[in-house]
N, C-alpha and C positions, 0 to 999 in steps of 0.2 A: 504494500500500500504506500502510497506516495502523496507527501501533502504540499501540497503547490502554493500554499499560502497558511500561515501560522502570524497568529499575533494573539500573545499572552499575558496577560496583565499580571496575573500572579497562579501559581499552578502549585497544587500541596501532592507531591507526591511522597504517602509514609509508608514505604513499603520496606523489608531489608533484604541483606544482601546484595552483593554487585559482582561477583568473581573474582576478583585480581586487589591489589593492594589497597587496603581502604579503612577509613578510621574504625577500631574495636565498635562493634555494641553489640550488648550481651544477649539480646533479645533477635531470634533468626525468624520468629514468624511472619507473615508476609503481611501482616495488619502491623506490626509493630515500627512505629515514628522512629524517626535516626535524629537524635538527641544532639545538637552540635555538628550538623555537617558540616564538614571542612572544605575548602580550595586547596589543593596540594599544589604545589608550585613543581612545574615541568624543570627538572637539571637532568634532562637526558635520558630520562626512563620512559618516558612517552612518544609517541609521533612529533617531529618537530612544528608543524604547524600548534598544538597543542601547548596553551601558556600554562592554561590549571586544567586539573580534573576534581570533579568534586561528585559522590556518592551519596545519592539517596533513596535508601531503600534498592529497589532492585534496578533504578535508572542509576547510571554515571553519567555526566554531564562535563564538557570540554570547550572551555572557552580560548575561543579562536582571537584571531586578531578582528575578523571583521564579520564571524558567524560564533552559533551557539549550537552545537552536535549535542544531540541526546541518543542514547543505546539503550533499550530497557530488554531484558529477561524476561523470560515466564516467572510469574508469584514465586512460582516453589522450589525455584532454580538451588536455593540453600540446599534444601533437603533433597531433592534429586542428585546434588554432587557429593553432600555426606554421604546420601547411602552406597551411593557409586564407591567411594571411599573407602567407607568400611565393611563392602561387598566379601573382600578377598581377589575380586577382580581388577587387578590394576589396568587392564586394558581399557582404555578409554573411547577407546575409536566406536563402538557402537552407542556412545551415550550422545544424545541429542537435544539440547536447549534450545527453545525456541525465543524470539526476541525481534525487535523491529528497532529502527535507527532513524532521526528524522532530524531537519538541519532548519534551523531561523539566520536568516540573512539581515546583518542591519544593511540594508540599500540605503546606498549614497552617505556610508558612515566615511569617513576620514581617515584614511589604514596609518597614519601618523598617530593619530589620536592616544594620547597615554591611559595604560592601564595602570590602577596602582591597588592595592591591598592593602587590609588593616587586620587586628584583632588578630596578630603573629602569637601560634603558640607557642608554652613554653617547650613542649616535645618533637621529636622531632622523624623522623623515616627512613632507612636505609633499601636500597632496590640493590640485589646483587645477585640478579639473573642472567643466566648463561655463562658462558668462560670469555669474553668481552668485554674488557676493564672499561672500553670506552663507553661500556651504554650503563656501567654501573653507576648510581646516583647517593651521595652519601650525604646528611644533613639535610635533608627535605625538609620542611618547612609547610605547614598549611596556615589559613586563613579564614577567618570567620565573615568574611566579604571581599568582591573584588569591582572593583567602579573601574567603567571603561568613561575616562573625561573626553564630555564635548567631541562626543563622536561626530554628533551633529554640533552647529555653533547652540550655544546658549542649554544643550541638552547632556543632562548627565544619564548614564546605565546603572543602575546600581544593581549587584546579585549576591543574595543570602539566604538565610536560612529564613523560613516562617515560624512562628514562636511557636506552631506543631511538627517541627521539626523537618518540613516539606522545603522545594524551594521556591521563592519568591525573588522577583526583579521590581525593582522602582525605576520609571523614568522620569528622571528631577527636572523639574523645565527651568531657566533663570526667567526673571521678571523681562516678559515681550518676548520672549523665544517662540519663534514658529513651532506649534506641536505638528502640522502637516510634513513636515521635513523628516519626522519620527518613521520610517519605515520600516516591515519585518517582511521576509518574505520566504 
């Protein structure tokens, strides 16, 4: 399925699990909120186009320079690869996750335009996958928001956490900012 147009005001996705490296939470059900989602900041563990990734529930989310990539899993993706897990079967190849990937373009944002991050935790992440020192990433870092300034003039992006723990974006206009200039696509 292919969506040729998205524009999202704010979207509470509290589902868990994501596959691959992502902050702890204790709770794998597929109803259960992700408590502090983080921004993990790309040092080379991720695709380079990739600035952050950031996990909620069973979506990850990948903020680009001038798009917003979402991946989401089936609900029960957790428990589907435990039990794969602790099957005895380590063969992987017949195990099957379903999932869909959809992409929001900011149109006619400004690919200069500065991203910046706040709410630096005090913890931090280590990626040391494959025998490839170069793709290994030490001292990662996330963050509890990431604002891409004045993509558009006079318009800020803000992306965070929803106080249910889903994710939420703000678009901050300055006083006379054109909101029509605001585009997703």
């Amino acid at each position: 399925m292919t969506l040729d147009r998205t524009l999202i005001t704010a979207l509470a996705l509290t589902t868990a699990w994501t596959g691959s490296s992502q902050t702890p939470s204790p709770d794998l059900s597929a109803s259960a909120p992700v408590a502090n989602a983080a921004f993990i900041e790309n040092k080379g563990q991720l695709p380079g186009q990739v600035l952050y990734r950031a996990d909620f529930g069973t979506v990850a989310l990948f903020a680009e320079r001038q798009r917003i990539t979402w991946s989401k899993l089936q609900d029960d993706a957790g428990e589907v690869v435990h039990e794969q897990s602790h099957s005895g079967n380590l063969d992987a190849s017949g195990l099957i996750l379903h999932g869909h990937a959809w992409r929001m373009d900011l149109v006619g944002a400004d690919p200069a335009a500065a991203i910046t991050r706040s709410g630096r935790s005090t913890a931090w992440l280590n990626y040391f996958v494959g025998n490839d020192p170069a793709k290994w990433a030490s001292d990662v870092h996330f963050y509890s928001e990431i604002r891409y300034e004045q993509p558009w003039p006079g318009v800020d992006l803000r992306l965070h956490s929803s106080e249910q723990g889903g994710f939420k974006y703000d678009v901050e206009l300055a006083h006379a900012a054109d909101v029509a200039q605001v585009r997703f696509a």
